[in-house]
N, C-alpha and C positions, 0 to 999 in steps of 0.2 A: 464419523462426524455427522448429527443427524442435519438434515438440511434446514429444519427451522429452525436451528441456532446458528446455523452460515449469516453471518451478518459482516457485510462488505461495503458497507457506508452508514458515519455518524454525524450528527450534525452538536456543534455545543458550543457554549460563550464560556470564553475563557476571562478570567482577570487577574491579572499581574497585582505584586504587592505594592504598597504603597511607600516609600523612602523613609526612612526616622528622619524627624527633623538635627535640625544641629543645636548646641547647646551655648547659650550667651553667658554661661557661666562666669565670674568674678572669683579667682582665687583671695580665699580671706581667710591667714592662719594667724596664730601667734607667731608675734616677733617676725614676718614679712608683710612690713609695710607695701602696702601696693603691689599686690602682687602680682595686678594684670588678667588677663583674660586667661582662662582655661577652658574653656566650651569643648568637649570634643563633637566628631562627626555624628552622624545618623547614619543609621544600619543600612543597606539599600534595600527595595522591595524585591518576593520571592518571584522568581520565573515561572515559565508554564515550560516543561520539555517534551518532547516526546522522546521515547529509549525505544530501539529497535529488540524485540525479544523472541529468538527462534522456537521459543514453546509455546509462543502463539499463533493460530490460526487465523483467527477470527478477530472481530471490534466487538463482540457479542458483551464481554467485560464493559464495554464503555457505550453500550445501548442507551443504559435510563440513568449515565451520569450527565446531565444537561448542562450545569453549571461548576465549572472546575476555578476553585478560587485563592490565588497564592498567599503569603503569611509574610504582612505589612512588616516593615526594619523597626527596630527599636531608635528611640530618640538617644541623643549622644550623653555623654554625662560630664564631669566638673572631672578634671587632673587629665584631659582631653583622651576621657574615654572615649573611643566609637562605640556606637552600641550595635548590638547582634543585628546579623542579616535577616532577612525574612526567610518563611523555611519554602524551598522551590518543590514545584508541583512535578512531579517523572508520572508521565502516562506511559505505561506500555504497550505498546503495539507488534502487531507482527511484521514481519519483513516485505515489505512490496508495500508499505502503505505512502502515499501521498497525500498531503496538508494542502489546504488551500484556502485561499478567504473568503467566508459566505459571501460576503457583497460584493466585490472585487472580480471573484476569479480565480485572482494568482496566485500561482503556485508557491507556497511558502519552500517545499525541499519534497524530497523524497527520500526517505530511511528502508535501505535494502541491507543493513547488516545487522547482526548481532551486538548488540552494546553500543551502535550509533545512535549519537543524541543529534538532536534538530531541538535547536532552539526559538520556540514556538510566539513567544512574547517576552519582553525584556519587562523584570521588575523595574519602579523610579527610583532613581536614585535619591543617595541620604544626601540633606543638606549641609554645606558646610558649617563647622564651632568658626565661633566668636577670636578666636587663636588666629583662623586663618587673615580677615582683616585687621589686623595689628601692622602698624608704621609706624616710620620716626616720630610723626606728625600726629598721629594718631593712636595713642597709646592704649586705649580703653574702649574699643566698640563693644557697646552692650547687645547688640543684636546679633543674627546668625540666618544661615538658610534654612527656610523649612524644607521639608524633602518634596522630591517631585510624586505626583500623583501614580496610580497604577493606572493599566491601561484595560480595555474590556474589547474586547472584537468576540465576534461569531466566524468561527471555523469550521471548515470540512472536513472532516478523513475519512479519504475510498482507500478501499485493498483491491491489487491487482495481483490475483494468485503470480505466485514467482514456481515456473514448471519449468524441465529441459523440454518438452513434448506438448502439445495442444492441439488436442482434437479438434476441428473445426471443421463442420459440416450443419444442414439443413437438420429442424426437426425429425427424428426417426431413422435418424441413418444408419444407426448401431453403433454410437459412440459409446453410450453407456453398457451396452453388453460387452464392444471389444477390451473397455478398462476392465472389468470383470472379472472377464478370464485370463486375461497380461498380465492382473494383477492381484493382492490381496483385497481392493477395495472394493464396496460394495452398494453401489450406486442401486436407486430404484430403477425399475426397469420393468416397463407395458409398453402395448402394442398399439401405441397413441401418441399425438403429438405431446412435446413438451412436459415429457414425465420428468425431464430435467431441469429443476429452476435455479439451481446455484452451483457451482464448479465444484466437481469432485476432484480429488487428489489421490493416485495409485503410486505408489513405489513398486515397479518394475526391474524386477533378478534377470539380473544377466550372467554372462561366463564369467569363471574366475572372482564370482562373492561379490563382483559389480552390479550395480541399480543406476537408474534413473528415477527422474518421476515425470511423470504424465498428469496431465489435469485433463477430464471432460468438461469442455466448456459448454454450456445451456446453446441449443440452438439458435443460429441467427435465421433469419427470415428477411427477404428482399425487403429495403426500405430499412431495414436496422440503425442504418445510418444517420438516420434522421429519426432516430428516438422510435420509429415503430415497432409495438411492443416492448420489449424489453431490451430494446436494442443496444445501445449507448452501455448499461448496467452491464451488459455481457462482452461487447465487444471488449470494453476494457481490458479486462483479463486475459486477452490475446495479447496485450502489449507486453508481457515480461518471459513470455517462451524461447524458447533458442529455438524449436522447428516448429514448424506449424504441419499436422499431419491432415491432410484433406481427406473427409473418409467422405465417399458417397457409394448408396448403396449401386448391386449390379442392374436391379428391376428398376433405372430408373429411366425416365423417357429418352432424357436427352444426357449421356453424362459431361461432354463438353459445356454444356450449358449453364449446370450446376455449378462447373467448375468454374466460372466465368463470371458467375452474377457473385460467387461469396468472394472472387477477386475485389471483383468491384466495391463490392460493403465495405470491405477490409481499406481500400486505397480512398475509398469518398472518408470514414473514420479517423486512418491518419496513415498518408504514404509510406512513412517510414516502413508501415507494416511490410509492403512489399521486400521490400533488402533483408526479412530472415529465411534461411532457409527452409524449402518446401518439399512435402513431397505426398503423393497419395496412394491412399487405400482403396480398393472398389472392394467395400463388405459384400455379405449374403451370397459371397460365391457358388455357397453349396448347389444355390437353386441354379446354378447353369450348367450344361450338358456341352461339350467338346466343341459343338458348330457354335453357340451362343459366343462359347468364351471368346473365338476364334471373330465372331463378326466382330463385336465389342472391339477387339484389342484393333482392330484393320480402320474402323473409326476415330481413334483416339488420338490427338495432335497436339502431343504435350512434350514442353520443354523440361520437367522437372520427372522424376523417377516416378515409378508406379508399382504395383504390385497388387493380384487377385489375396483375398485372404476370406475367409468362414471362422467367426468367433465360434462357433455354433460346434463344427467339426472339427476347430484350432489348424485348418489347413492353413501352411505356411506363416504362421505364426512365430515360428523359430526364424525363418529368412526375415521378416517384418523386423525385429529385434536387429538382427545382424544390420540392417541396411542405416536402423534409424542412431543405433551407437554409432557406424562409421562418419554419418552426418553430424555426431554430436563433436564428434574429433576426429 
């Protein structure tokens, strides 16, 4: 999946169909005198939906459609026909995505399955025939309801990759080399910040024909929280993992610290975060020699599991697997 076609938020104004009116019809045959009113209904207007569809990735489809516009009801007819619905709009989306109101905010739903519909705006309804106002008293209304109008909003939809695994770590920590070699997937990868701008996705083999999947999420950077850089855009995608795996490299200053300040992103973002389960990585093992490993670990004051691993020389790569499956169940 090349990453300039990763596309994880659309913006577009949608409009519902517009009601058929109703019909004031006058039944007039031979040989029934008076025959009274016949108007039937009006068609209702078409919907906007979104359908949840596991073959998609991306919004990348719904980029440069800006304007999505339902198919008005039919007006009613004489012998109290209703006339046809209007024809509803199905956008397809992928799984993880969430709706929301450009102006507003709020959260319209979120569609995490396959063939889940979210109903995104309601067509107007058809207006009632000339049939329905008929009384004792009142034997002949020539008039009817016209139908209700469509409606028009401007909506949001972000994706939040849906992973069992989520790398989360600083710029350059070797997020994207350890999906790599874990996995079939093929993330870019240099020896510089921010080679990462949009969330890869690995499917990682396990014992017995089992897989998971892992997403490398684009580095966060203190202050993420608050929109610095790309931050808000990326954190997102943290939200729909079952584990969050904290990689920070071994050559780094301080690793307590690291680990410390991407809590903190994570819980200023949305607490919830906190309550999945965690556990970390300290990459680039290779570069440390026996006393290194040994200060590191006599340092480290962590509630949550750990383990040394080298994407580089695939050290303990197979225990990484075992530890983050028994987390998974």
């Amino acid at each position: 999946m090349a990453s300039s076609n990763f596309i994880d938020y659309v913006k577009f104004c949608a409009r519902s169909g517009k009601g058929g009116a109703g019909s004031a019809h006058l039944r007039r045959e031979k040989f029934v005198p008076k025959g009274g009113p016949d108007g039937g209904d009006g068609g209702r207007g078409g919907h906007i939906i979104l359908r949840g569809n596991a073959q998609h990735w991306t919004l990348l489809h719904l980029k440069y459609q800006k304007h999505v516009i339902a198919g008005g009801g039919e007006n009613g007819g004489s012998g109290r026909k209703s006339g046809a619905q209007g024809e509803d709009v199905l956008l397809e989306v992928p799984l993880g995505t969430v709706a929301r109101h450009a102006e507003t905010g709020e959260i319209m739903g979120e569609v995490t399955e396959d063939g889940q519909e979210l109903l995104l705006l309601e067509g107007g309804r058809g207006g009632l025939g000339n049939d329905h106002f008929k009384t004792s008293t009142f034997q002949t209304p020539r008039f009817a309801q016209p139908g209700e109008p469509g409606k028009e909003e401007w909506f949001i939809l972000e994706l939040k990759v849906l992973a069992d695994v989520g790398l989360i770590g600083f710029p350059n920590a070797g997020k994207s080399t350890l999906l790599s070699v874990i996995s079939a997937a093929q993330p870019e990868i240099a020896d510089y910040p921010f080679t990462t701008l949009t969330p890869n996705l690995g499917v990682v083999e396990y014992r017995n024909y089992q897989s998971f999947v892992m997403a490398d999420i684009p580095g966060i950077i203190e202050g993420a929280a608050e929109g610095k850089g790309l931050g808000t855009r990326f954190l997102r995608h943290i939200e729909r993992n079952a584990i969050l795996l904290f990689t920070i490299p071994a050559d780094s200053d301080d690793i307590m610290l690291e680990y410390h300040t991407l809590l903190s992103e994570l819980e200023r973002y949305n607490p919830e975060m906190l309550d999945k389960k965690r556990m970390m990585a300290i990459t680039k093992g290779d570069l440390l020699d026996d006393e290194l490993h040994q200060a590191i670990e006599e340092e480290l004051e962590l509630d949550i599991p750990y383990i040394f691993i080298s994407a580089v020389t695939e050290s303990n790569l197979t225990k990484l697997k075992d530890n983050l499956w028994q987390l998974l169940h």
